[in-house]
N, C-alpha and C positions, 0 to 999 in steps of 0.2 A: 504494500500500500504506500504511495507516494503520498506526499502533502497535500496535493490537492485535494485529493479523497478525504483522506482527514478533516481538513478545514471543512469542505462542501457536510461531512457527518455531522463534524461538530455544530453546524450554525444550522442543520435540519432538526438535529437534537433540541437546539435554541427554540426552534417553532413548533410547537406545539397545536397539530390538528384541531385537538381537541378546542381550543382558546379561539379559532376559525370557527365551528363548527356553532360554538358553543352563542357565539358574540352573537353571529346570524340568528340564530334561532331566538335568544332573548329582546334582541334588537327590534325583530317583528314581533314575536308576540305582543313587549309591551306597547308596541308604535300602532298595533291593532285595536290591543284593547284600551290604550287612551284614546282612540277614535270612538272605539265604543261608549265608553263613558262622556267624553262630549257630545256626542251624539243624546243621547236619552235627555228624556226631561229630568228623571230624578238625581241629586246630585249626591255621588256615593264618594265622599273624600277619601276612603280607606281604599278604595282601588283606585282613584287616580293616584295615591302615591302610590301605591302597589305595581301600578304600571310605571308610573314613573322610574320606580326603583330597577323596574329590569331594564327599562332603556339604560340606565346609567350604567348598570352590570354589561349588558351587552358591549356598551364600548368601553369599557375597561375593560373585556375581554379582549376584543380586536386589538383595543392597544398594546395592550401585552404579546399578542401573538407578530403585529406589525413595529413592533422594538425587538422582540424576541427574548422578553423577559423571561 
């Protein structure tokens, strides 16, 4: 194994699928269901933060996967 290969493992090792996979998925649900929730008449505050809270999770996800934390 040369350097290259190494390096190229090393910085796949860095990225973490799961932190991609994960971001997307949280990203939309919560960007759904805070559509949801402005949408309705009734005003449900514990799941607009509750979506809110995955939006934020979702791109702390991405960002980690996109630094390669």
């Amino acid at each position: 194994m040369n350097n290259e290969e190494a390096g190229t493992e090393e910085q796949s090792s860095k990225r973490n699928i799961w932190n991609l996979v994960l971001g997307l998925v949280f990203l939309g649900y919560g960007s759904f269901r805070l559509y949801q929730k402005m949408e309705s008449s009734d005003s449900d505050t514990f799941g607009i933060i509750l979506a809110i809270a995955f939006i934020i999770f979702g791109i702390y996800d991405l960002y980690k996967y996109f630094t390669g934390k």
